[in-house]
NUFI-404486 format. One record per residue: x, y, z of N, C-alpha, C in turn. Coordinates in Angstrom, 3 decimals, decimal comma. Example, Ala and Ser with C-alpha at 12.3 -4.5 7.8 and 13.67 -1.06 7.14 Angstrom:
<pts>
> 13,190|-5,690|7,800|12,300|-4,500|7,800|13,200|-3,300|7,800 $
> 12,850|-2,250|7,080|13,670|-1,060|7,140|12,900|0,030|7,870 $
</pts>
This chain:
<pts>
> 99,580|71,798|91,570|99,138|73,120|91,997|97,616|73,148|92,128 $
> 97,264|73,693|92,776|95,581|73,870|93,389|95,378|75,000|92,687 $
> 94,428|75,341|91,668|93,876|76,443|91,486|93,357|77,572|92,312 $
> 92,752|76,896|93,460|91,872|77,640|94,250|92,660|78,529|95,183 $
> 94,062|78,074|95,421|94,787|78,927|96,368|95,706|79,687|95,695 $
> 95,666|79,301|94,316|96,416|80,714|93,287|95,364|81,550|92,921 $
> 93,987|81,015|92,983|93,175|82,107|92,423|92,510|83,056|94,255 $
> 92,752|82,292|95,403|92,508|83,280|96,323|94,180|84,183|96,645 $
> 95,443|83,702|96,052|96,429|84,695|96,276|96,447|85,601|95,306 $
> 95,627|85,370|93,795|95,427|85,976|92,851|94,497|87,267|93,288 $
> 93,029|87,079|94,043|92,329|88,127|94,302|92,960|88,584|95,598 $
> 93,704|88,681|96,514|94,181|88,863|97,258|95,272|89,778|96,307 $
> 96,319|89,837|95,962|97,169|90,339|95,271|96,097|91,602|94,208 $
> 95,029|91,105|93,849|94,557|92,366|93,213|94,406|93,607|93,658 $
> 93,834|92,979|95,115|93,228|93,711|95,807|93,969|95,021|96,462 $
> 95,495|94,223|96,898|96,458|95,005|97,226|96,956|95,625|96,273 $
> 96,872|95,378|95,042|97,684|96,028|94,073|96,593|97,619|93,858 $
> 95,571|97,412|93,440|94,538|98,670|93,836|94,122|99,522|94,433 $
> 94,865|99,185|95,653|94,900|99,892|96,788|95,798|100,363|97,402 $
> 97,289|100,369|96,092|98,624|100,896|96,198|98,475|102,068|95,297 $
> 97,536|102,931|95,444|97,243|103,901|94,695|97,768|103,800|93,331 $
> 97,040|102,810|92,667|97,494|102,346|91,346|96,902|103,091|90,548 $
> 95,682|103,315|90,774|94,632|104,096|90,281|94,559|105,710|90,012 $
> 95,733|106,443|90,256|96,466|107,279|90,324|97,253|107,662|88,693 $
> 97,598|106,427|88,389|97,968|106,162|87,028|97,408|106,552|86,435 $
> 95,954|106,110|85,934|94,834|106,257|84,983|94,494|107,914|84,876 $
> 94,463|108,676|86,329|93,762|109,791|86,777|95,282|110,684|86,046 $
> 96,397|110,485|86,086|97,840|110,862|86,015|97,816|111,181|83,990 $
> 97,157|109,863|83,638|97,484|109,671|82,142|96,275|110,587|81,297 $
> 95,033|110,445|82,175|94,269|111,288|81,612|94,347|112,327|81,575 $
> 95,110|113,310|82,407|95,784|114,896|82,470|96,781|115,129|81,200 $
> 97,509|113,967|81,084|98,436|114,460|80,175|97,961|113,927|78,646 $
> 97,186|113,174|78,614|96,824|113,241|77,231|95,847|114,466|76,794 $
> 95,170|114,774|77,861|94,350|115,995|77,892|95,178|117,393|77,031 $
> 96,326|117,603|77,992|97,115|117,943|77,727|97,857|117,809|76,176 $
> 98,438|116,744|75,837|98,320|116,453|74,520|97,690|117,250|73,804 $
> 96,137|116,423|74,001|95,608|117,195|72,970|94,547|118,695|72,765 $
> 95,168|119,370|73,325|95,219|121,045|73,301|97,030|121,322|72,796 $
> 97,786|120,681|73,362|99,045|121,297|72,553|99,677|120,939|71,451 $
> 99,434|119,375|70,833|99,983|118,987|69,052|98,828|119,426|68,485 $
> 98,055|119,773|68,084|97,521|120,399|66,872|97,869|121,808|66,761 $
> 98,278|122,719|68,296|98,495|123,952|67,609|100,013|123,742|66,894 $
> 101,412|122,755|67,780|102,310|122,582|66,991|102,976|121,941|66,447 $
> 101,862|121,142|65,787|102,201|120,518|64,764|101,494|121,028|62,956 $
> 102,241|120,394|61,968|101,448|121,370|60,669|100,233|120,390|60,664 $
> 100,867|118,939|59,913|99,395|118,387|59,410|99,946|116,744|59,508 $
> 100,380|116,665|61,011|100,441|115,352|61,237|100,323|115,419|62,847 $
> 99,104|115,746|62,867|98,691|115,881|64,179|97,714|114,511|64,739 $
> 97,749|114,065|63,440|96,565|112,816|64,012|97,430|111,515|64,017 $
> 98,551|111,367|63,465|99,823|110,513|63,643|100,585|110,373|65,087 $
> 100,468|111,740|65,477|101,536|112,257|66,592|100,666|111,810|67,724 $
> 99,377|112,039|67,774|98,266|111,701|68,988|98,196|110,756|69,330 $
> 98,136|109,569|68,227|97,720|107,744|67,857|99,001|107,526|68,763 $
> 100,255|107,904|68,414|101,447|107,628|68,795|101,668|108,103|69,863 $
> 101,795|109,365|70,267|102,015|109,583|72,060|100,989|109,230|72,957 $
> 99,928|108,815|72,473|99,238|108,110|73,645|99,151|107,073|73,566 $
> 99,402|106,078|72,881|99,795|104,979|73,160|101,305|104,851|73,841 $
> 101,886|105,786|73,694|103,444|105,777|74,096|103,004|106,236|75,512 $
> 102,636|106,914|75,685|102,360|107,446|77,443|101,749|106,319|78,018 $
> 100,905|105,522|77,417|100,166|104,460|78,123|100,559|103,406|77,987 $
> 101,894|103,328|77,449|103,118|102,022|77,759|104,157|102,372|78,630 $
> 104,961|103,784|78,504|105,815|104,369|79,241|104,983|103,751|80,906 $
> 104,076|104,677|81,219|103,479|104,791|82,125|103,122|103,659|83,198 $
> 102,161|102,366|82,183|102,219|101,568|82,518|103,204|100,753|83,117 $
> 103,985|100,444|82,452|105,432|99,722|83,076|106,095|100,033|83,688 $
> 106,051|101,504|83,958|106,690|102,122|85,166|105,757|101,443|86,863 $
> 104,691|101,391|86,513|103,881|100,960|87,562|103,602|99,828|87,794 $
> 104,053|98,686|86,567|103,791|97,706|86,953|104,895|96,875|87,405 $
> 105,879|97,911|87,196|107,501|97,181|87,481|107,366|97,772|89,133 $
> 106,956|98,597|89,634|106,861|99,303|90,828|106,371|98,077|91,668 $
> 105,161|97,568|91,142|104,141|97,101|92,308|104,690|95,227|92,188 $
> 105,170|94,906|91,287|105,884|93,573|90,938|107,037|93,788|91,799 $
> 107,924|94,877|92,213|109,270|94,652|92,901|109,242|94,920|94,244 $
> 107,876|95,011|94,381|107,359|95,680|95,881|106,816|94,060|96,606 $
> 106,215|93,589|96,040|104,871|92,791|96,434|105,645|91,424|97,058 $
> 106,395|90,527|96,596|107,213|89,840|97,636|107,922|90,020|98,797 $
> 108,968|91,653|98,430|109,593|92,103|99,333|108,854|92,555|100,509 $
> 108,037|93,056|100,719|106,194|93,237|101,280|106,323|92,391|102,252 $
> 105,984|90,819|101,083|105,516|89,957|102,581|106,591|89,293|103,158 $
> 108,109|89,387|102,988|108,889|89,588|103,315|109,448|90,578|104,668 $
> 109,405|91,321|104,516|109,764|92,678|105,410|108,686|92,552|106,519 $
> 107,294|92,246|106,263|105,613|92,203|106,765|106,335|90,570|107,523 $
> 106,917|89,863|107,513|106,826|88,473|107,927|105,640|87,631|107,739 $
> 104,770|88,307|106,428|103,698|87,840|106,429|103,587|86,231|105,749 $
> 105,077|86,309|104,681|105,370|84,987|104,427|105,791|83,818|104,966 $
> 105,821|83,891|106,187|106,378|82,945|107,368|104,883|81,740|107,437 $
> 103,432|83,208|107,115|102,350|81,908|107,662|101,555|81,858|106,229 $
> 102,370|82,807|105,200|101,921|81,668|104,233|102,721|80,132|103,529 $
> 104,371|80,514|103,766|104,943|78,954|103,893|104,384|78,320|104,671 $
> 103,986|78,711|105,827|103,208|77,497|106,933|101,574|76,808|106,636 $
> 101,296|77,709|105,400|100,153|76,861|104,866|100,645|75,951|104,208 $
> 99,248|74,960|103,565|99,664|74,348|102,430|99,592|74,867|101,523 $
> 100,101|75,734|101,549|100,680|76,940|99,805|101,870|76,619|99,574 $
> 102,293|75,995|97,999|103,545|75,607|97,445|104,422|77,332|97,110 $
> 105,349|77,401|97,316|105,868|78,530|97,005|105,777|78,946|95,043 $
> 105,884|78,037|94,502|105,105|78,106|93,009|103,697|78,699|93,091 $
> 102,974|78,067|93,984|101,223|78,451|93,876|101,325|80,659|94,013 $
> 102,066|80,526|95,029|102,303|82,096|95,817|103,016|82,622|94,535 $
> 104,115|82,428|93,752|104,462|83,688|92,831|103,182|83,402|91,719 $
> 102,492|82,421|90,758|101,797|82,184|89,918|100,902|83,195|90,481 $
> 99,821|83,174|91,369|99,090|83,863|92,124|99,230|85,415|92,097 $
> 100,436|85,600|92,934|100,758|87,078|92,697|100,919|87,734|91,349 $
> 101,614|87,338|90,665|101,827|87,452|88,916|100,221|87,872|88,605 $
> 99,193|86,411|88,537|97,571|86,785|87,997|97,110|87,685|88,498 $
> 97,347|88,120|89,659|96,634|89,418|90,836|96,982|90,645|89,798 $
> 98,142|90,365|90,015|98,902|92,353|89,355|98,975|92,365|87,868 $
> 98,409|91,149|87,032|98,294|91,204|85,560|97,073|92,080|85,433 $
> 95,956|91,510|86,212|94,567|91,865|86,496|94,717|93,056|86,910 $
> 95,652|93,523|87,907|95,561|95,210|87,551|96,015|95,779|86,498 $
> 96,723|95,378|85,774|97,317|96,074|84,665|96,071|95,884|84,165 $
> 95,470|95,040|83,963|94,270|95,220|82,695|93,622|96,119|83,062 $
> 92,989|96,348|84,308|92,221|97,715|85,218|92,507|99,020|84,589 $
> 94,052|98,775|84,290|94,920|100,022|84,182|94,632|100,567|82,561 $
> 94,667|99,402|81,836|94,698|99,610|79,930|93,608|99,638|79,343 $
> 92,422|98,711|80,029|90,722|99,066|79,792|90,534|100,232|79,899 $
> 90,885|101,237|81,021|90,134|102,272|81,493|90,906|103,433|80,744 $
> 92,459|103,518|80,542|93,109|104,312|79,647|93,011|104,131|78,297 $
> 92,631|103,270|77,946|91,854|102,663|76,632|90,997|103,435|75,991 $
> 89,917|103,786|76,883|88,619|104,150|76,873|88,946|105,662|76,799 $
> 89,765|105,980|77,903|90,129|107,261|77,797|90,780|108,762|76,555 $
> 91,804|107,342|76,146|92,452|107,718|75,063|91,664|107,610|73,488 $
> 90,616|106,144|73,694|89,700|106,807|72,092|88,603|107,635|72,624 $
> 88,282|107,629|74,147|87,164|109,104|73,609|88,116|110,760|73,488 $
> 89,191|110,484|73,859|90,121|112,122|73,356|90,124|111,874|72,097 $
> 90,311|110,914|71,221|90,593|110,988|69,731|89,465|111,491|68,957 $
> 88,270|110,913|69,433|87,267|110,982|69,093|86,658|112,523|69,246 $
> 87,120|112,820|70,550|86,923|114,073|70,096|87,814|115,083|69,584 $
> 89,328|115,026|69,604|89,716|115,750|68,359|89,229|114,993|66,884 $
> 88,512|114,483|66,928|88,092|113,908|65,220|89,138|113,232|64,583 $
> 89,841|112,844|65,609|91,116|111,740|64,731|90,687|110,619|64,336 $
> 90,849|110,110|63,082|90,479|108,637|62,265|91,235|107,482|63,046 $
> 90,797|106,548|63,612|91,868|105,406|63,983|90,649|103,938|63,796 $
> 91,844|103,299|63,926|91,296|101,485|63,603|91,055|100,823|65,304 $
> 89,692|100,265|65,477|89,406|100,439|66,895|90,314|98,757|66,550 $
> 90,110|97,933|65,545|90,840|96,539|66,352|92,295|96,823|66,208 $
> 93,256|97,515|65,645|94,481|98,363|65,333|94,932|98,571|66,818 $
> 94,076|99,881|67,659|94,954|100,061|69,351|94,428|98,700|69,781 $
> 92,702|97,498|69,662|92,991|96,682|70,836|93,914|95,963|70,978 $
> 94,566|95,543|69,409|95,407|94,289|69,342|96,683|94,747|69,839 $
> 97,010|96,412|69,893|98,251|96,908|70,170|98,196|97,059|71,706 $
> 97,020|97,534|72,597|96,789|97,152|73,922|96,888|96,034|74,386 $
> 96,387|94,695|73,916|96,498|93,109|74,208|98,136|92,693|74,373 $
> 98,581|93,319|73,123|100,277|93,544|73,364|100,825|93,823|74,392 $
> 100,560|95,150|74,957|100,941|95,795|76,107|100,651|95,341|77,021 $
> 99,868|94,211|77,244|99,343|94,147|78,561|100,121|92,670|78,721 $
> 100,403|91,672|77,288|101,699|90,723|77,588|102,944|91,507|78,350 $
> 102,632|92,780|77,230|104,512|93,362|78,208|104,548|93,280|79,896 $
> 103,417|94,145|79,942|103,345|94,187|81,387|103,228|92,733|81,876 $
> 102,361|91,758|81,356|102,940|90,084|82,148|104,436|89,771|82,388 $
> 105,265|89,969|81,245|106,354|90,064|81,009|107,396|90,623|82,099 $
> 106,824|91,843|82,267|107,728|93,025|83,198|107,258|92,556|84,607 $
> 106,477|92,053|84,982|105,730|91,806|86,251|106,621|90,459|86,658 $
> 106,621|89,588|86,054|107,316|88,108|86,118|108,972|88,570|86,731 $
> 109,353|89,599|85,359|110,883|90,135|85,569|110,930|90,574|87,261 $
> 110,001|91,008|87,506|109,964|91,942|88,989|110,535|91,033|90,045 $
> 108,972|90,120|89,961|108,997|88,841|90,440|110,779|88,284|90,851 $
> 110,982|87,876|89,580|112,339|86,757|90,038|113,533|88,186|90,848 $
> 113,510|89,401|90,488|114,716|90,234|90,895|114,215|90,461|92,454 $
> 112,182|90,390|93,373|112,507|90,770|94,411|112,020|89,866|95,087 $
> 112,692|88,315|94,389|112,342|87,255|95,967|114,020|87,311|96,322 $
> 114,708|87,887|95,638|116,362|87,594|96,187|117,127|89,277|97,079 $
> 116,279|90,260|96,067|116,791|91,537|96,251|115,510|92,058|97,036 $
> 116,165|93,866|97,712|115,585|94,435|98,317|114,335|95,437|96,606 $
> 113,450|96,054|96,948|112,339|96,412|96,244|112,746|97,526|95,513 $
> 113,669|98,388|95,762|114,554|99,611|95,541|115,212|98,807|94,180 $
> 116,043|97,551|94,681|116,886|97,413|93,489|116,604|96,496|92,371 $
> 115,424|95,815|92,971|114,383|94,885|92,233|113,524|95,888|90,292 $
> 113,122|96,797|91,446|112,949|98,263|90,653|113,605|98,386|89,662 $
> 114,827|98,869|89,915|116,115|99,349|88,773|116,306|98,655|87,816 $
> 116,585|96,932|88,639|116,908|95,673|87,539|116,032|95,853|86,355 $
> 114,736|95,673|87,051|113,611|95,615|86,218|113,193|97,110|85,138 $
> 113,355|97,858|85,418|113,215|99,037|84,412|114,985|98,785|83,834 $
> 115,851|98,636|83,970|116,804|98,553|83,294|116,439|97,202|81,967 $
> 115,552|96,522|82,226|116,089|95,248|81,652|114,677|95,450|80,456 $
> 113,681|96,343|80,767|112,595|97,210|80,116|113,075|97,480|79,006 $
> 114,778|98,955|79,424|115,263|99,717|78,500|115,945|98,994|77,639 $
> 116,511|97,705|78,057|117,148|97,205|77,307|116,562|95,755|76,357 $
> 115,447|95,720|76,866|114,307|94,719|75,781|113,838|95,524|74,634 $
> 114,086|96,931|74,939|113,448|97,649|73,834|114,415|97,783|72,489 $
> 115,776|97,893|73,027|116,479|97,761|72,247|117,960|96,725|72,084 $
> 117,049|95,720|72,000|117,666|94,324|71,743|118,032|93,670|70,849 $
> 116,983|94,343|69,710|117,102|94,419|68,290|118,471|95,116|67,809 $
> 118,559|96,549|68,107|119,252|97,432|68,181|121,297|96,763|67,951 $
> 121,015|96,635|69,518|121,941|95,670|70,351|122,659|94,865|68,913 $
> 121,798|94,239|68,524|122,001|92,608|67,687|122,453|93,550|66,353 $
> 121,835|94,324|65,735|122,684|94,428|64,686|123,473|95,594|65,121 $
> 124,192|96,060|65,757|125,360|96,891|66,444|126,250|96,156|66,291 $
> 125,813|95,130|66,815|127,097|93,612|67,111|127,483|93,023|65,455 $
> 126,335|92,950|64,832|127,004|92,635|63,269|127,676|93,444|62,328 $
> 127,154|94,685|62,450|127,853|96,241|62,225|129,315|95,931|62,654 $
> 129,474|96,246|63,620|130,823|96,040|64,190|132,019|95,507|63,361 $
> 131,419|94,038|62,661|132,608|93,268|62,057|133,940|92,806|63,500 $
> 133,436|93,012|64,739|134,106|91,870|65,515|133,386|90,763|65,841 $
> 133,656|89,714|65,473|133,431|88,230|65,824|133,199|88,247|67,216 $
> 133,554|88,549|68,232|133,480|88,587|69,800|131,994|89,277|70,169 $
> 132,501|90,493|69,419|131,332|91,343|69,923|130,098|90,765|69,640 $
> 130,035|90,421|68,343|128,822|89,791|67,454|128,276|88,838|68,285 $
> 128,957|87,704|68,376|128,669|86,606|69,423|128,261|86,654|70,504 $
> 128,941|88,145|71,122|128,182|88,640|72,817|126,952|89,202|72,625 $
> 126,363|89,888|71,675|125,333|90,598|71,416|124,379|89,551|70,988 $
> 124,156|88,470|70,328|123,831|87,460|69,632|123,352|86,691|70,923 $
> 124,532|86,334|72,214|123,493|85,670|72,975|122,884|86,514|74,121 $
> 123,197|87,962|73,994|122,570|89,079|75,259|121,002|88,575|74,770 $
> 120,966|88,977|72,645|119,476|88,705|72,839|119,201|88,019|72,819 $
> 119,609|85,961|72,930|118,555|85,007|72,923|118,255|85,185|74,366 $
> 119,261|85,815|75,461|118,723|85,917|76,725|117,498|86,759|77,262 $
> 117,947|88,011|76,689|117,229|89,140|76,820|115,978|89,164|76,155 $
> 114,607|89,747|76,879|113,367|89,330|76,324|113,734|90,825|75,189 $
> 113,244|90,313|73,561|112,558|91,082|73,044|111,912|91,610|73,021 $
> 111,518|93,219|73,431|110,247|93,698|73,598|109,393|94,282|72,880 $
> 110,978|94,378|71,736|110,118|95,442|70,059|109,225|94,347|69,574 $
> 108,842|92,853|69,897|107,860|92,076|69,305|106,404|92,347|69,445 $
> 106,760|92,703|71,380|105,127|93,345|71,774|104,753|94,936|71,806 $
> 105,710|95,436|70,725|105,111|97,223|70,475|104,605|97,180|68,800 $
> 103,271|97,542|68,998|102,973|97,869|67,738|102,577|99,085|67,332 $
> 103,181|100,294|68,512|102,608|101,451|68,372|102,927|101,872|66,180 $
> 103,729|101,868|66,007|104,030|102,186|64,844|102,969|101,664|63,606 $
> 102,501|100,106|63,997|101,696|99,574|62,947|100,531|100,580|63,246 $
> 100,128|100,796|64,527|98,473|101,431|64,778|99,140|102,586|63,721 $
> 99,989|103,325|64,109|100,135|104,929|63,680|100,188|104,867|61,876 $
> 101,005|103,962|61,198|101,111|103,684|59,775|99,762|102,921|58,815 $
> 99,216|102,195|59,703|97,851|100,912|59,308|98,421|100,084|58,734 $
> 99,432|99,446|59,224|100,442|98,379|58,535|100,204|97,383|59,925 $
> 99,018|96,116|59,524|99,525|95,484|60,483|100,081|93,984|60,716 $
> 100,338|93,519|61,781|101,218|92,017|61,192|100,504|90,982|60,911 $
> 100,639|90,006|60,348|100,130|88,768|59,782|99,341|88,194|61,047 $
> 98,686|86,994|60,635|97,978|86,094|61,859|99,240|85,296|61,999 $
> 100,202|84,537|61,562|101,413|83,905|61,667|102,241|84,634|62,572 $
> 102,471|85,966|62,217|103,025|87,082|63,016|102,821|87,002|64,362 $
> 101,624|87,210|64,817|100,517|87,699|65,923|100,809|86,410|66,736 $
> 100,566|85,272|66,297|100,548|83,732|67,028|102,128|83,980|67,475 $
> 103,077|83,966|66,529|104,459|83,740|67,155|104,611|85,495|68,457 $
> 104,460|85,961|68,303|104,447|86,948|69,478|104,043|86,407|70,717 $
> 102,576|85,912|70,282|102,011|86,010|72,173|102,794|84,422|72,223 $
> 103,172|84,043|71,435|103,946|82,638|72,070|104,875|83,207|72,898 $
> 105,460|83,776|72,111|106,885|84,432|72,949|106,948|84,681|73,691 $
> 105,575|85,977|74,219|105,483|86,746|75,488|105,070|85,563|76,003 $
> 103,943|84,977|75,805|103,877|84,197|76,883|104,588|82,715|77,757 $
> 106,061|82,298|76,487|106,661|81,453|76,978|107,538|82,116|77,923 $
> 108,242|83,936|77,713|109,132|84,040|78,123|108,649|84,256|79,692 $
> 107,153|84,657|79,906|106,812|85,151|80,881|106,704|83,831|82,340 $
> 106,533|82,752|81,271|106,340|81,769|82,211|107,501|81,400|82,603 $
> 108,508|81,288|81,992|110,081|81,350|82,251|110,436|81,627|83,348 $
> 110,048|83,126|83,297|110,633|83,745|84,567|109,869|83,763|85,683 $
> 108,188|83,231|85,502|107,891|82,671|86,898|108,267|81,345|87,281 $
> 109,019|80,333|86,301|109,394|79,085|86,977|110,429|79,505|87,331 $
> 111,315|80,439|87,131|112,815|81,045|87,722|112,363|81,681|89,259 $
> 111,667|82,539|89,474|111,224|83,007|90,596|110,787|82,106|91,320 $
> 109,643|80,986|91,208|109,487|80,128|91,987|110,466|79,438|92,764 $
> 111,495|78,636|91,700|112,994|78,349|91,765|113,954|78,876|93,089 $
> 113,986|80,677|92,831|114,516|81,020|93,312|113,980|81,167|95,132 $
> 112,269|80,974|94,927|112,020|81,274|96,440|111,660|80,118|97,036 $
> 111,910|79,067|96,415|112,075|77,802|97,301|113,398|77,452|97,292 $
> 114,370|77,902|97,340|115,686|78,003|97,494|116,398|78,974|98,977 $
> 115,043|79,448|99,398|115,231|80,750|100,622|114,556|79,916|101,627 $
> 115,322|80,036|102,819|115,107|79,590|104,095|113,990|80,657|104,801 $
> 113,121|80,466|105,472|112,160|81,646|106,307|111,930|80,939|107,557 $
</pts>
């Protein structure tokens, strides 16, 4: 692989991703935390600075992944539909170089997206006078922004085969169900059927875990995980993420154009 033509499909892919009114997000999240915070302190009693830490980080994961699953299930199908991929197979661009590329482009917006809501969300805290741990949200943002690698990759492999509509769905379905995978797994041991147990057991070695990369709860409690902890996470996110761009690659050098 050539660096230079994943890092010009990389700024290329940013570029477009920014200019899919992504930026809309940020302007979207800052209304409603605004919002927020004029309405939990009048109703809440005296856990108003718990509830804040926690719904805005929750709005700025909700949010996020809604948009980054959007612009990931869009962005192949794109140059697809565009026939624009006809003359980038006709370069010397490996179809690996083109998803790696696209993936770094729209990670790089997500970061656009979590820097700037970042910023947003501790100067609201700051000014309701809420106490928080500034390395507490970064390490819980750094998280989020694996997810979104994560969710972006997922996009990836569902829209080099599918149309962008259903690429979409897969991908926020497979969101809802990383979140509760955990869940899933002990349901299946609960149960006391052997079948079930066993089906649930390998949904999650399949299914990405996603309760690994939420730490909204540690920011909100000040409970946070080990350095042992922390290392085995971004392994995770980041083995599973690469996974599914060698699956996507896979899958789009497997397509005739």
């Amino acid at each position: 692989m050539s660096m230079s033509r994943i890092w010009a499909i990389a700024i290329n892919g940013f570029r477009e991703g920014i200019r899919a009114r992504a930026l809309y997000l940020i302007a979207f999240f800052a209304v409603l935390f605004a919002l927020a915070l004029q309405i939990v302190p009048d109703v809440s009693a005296t856990y108003e600075d718990k509830i804040l830490l926690d719904l805005g980080l929750g709005m700025m994961g909700l949010l996020s992944a809604i948009a980054a699953i959007a612009l990931g299930a869009k962005t192949i199908d794109q140059e697809i539909e565009r026939r624009t991929i006809l003359i980038l197979v006709a370069k010397p661009l490996s179809r690996t170089e083109l998803i790696v590329g696209k993936h770094l482009g729209l990670v790089a917006v997500a970061l656009v997206w979590l820097v700037t809501m970042t910023a947003i969300y501790l100067v609201g805290l700051g000014w309701v006078n809420v106490s928080f741990s500034f390395g507490a949200i970064a390490l819980s943002v750094f998280y989020l922004l694996l997810e979104l690698g994560l969710l972006i990759a997922a996009a990836l492999v569902f829209s080099v085969f599918t149309s962008s509509l259903l690429a979409t769905l897969l991908s926020f379905g497979l969101y809802l169900v990383g979140h509760f995978s955990r869940d899933l797994l002990e349901l299946g041991k609960l149960s006391e059927n052997s079948a079930l147990e066993q089906f649930t057991q390998v949904l999650y070695v399949i299914l990405p875990d996603l309760s690994r990369l939420n730490l909204r709860n540690d920011v909100v409690y000040g409970v946070m995980p080990s350095g042992g902890e922390i290392g085995l996470d971004i392994f995770y996110g980041l083995a599973y993420t690469i996974a599914l761009l060698v699956v996507a690659a896979a899958i789009l050098r497997s397509r005739q154009f």
